[in-house]
N, C-alpha and C positions, 0 to 999 in steps of 0.2 A: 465654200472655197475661201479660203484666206485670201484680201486683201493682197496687193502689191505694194511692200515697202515704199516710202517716199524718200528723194534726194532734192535735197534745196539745192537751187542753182543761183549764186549768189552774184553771176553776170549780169550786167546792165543790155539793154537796148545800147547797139545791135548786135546781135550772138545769139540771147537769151532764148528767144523763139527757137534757133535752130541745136543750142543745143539739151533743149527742152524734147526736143522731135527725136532724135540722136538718144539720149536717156528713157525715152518710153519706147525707141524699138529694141529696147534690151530688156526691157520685162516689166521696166519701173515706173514706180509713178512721178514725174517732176514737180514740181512744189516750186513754183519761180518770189524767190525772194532775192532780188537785186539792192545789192549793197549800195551803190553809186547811181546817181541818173544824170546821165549826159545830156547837153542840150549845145547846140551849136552856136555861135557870139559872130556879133557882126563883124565881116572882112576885116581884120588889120591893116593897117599899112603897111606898104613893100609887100602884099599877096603876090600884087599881080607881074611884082619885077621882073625884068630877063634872068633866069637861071639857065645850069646844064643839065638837073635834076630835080625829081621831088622825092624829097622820103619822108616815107606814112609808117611810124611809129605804131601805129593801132588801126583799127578798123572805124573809129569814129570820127578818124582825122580824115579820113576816105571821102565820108560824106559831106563835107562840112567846106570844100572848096569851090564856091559858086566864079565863075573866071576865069578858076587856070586852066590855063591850056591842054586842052586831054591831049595834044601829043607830043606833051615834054614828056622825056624817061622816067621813071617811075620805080624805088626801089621800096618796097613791101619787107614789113616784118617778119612775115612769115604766109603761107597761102592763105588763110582766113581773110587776109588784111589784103592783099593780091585780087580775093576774090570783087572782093566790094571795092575795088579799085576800079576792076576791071568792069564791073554792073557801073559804075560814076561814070564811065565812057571813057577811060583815057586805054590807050591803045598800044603804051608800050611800058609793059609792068612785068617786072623782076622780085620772086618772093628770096627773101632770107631765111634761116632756118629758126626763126620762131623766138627771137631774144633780141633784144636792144647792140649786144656785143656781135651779134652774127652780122647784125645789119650792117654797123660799124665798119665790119671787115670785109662786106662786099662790097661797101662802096670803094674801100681804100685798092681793092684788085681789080677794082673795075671803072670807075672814074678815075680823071686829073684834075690836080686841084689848080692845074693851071686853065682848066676850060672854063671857067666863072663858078658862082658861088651855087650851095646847094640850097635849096629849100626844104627846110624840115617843119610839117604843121603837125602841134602837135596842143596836147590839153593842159589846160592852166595848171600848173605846176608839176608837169612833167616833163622827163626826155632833157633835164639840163647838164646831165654827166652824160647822156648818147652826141649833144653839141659838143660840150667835151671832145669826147673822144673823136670826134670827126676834124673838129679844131687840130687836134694832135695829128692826125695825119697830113694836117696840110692846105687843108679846106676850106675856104670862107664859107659860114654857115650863115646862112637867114633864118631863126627860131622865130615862128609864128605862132601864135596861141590862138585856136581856133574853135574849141568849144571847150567847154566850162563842164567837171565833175561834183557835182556836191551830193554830200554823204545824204542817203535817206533817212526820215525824219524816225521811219520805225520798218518792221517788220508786217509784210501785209498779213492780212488777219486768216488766209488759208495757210501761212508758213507757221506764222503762231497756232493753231489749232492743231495741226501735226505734230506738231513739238512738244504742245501740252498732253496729248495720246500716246506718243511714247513709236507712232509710225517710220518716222524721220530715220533711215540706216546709213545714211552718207549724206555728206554736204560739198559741193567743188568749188574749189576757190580757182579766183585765175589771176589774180594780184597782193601784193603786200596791204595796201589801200585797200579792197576790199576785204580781207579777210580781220582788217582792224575794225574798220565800220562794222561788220557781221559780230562780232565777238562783245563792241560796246553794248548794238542794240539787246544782243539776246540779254545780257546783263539788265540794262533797262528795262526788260519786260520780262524779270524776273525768271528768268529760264535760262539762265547758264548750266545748273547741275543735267538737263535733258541730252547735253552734248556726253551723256556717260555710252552709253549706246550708240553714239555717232561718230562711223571713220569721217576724218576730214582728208579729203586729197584735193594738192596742192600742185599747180601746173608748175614749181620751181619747187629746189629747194631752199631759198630765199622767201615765198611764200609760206612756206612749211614751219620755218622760223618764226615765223612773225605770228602763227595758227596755237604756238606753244603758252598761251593764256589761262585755256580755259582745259578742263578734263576731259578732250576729248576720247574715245574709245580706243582709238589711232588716229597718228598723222603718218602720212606716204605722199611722199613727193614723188612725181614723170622722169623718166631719165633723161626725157627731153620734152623745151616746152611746147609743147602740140596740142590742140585740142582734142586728137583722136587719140594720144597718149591718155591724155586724162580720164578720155571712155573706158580706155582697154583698164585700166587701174581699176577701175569700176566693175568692168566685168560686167555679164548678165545677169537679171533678180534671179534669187533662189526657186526653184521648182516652187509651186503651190502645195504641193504634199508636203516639200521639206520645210515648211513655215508654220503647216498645220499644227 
């Protein structure tokens, strides 16, 4: 029996495991090659100030708030980010529909920017056009930087082996950031041309954009950014007969 294609999963901790689980109850094999590794930085100043709100930009920001108060408000990116809020213990969390811009916009129909200032923790060097935009509505924002992205140093060596066999049928990207990091390493470790044979799907089409480097097979971007989107794009592995 043939083998089950492999798709790199190019997510960092925390996601990766779950949507590792998610890609093999579709038929495949996941190959976890994570672009970025998160690691959480000691409390900032002004964590722990009186706010009306907190908004969690990602699921990493989630975990990374030792302090605040689980029962100030809570607005979520999107469920993913809702969910690990909600495991943090905070008790009154609202998901936006899965983009920086949605977030934006339920704060603005749903907070006053006269009830105090919001809190936004977010990771070193992102989320400064989401303060933006919350500024624009009205807002005083508090941007906290609360864990730290740095690019991984390579490809781990069961991603690289798949790639070098020629197994690898899809790779998922879930950011601009990492699908740049993905794109350097495979260069570095000499295996750009392996991406001929690899759809790359892309949780935006902003992602998608930034995937057009290298020759992949296809790029397809979600109509929306969801993670369960991103499955469905994927689809289930092919029959075992039809790969025979």
């Amino acid at each position: 029996m043939a083998a089950p294609g492999a798709v790199l999963i190019t997510r960092p901790e925390p996601g990766a495991a779950e949507t590792a689980a998610a890609v093999a109850a579709l038929g495949w094999r996941p190959v976890l090659a994570p672009a970025l590794v998160l690691a959480p930085l000691p409390p900032p100043g002004g964590l722990l100030a009186p706010a009306q709100a907190l908004l969690l930009p990602s699921r990493a920001a989630a975990r990374a708030l030792p302090g605040v108060s689980r029962d100030m408000p809570v607005l979520a990116v999107g469920s993913g980010t809702a969910a690990e809020a909600s495991a943090a213990g905070f008790r009154h969390v609202t998901a936006a529909e899965g983009d920086a811009a949605s977030l934006a916009t339920q704060a603005a129909a749903t907070l006053d920017p006269r009830a105090g200032p919001l809190l936004l923790a977010v990771g070193q060097g992102y989320s400064t056009a989401l303060a933006d935009a919350l500024r624009g509505h009205g807002f005083s924002v508090r941007r906290r930087v609360v864990y730290a992205a740095r690019p991984a140093d390579s490809l781990p060596e069961p991603a690289l082996a798949s790639l070098r066999s020629g197994e690898v049928r899809a790779a998922l990207f879930f950011s601009p950031r990492s699908a740049g990091v993905t794109m350097a390493l495979l260069r570095q470790a000499g295996l750009a041309e392996t991406v001929n044979y690899v759809k790359a799907l892309a949780l935006s089409a902003r992602i998608a954009t930034a995937l057009a480097g290298l020759p992949w097979q296809e790029i397809r971007a979600t109509p929306t950014p969801e993670p369960m989107a991103l499955l469905a794009l994927l689809g289930p592995a092919p029959h075992p007969a039809a790969r025979a």
